[in-house]
C-alpha positions in Angstrom: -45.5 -23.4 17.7 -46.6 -25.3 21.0 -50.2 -26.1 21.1 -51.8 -27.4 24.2 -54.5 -29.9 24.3 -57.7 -30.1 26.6 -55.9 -32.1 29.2 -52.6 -29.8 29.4 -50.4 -31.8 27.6 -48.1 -29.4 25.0 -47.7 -30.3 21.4 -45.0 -29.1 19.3 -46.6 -27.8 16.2 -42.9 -27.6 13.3 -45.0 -25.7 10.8 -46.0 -22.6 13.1 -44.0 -19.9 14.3 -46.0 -17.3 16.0 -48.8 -18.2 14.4 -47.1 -18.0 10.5 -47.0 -20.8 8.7 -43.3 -21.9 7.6 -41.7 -21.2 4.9 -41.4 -24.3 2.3 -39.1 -27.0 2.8 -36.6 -27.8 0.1 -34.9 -30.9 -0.5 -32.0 -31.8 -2.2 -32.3 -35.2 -4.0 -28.9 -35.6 -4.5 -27.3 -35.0 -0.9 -30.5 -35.9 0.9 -30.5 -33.0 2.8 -33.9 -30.9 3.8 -33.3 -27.2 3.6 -36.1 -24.4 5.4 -36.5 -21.8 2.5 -34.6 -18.9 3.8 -32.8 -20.3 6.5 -29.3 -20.9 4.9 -27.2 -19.7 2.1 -27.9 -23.0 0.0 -32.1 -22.2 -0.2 -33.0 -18.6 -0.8 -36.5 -16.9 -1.2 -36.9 -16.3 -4.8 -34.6 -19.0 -6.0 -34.9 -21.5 -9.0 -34.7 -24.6 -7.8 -33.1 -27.4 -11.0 -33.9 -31.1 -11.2 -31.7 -31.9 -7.8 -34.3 -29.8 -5.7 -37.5 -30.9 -4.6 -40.2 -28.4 -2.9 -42.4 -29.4 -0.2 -44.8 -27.2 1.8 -44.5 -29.1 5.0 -41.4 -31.8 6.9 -43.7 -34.5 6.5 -44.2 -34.8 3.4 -40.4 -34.4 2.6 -39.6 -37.0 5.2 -42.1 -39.7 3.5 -41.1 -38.6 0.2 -37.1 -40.4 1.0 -37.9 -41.7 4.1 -34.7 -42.6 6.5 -32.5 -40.9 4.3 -33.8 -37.5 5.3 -31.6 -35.6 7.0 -31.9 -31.7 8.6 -29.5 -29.2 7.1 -27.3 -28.4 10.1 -27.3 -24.4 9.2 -31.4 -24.5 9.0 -31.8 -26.4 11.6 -29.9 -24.2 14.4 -32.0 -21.4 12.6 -35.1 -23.1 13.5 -34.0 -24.0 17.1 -32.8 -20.8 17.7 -36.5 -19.2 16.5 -38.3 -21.4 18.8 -36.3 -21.0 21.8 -36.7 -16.9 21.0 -40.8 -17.4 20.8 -41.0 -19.9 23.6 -39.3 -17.3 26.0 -41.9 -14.4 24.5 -44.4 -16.6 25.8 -43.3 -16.9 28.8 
């Protein structure tokens, strides 16, 4: 989740959570919208995904597959925020 460099300085590593990769990030073509598999009732583990879904294994490459129009699912991304905050305090 936070790496640190040689110097000190902390990176925020998105695709790490405790040291588990993330889960695949879905995006909806048609509402532009970026989903976190698993994190909200719209994207379950398991699901089919139709023609309006697109699967990506990390943010990046969902971001420069639409560019701009990206944009987080609000329900996802409190789920994420709320993980990290919950690892960042095990930490400390």
């Amino acid at each position: 989740m936070f790496d640190f460099t040689p110097n000190g300085v902390i990176q925020y590593n998105y695709k790490k959570f405790g040291g588990v990769q993330m889960k695949s990030y879905i995006y909806n073509i048609k509402t532009h919208t970026l989903h976190i598999e698993g994190f909200c009732r719209h994207t379950f583990e398991g699901m089919h995904y139709g023609e309006t879904y697109k699967v990506f294994k990390t943010e990046d490459e969902a971001i420069a597959f639409d560019g701009r129009a990206v944009s987080m699912c609000k329900l996802c991304q409190a789920k994420r925020d709320k993980k990290i905050l919950n690892s960042t305090e095990e930490k400390i």
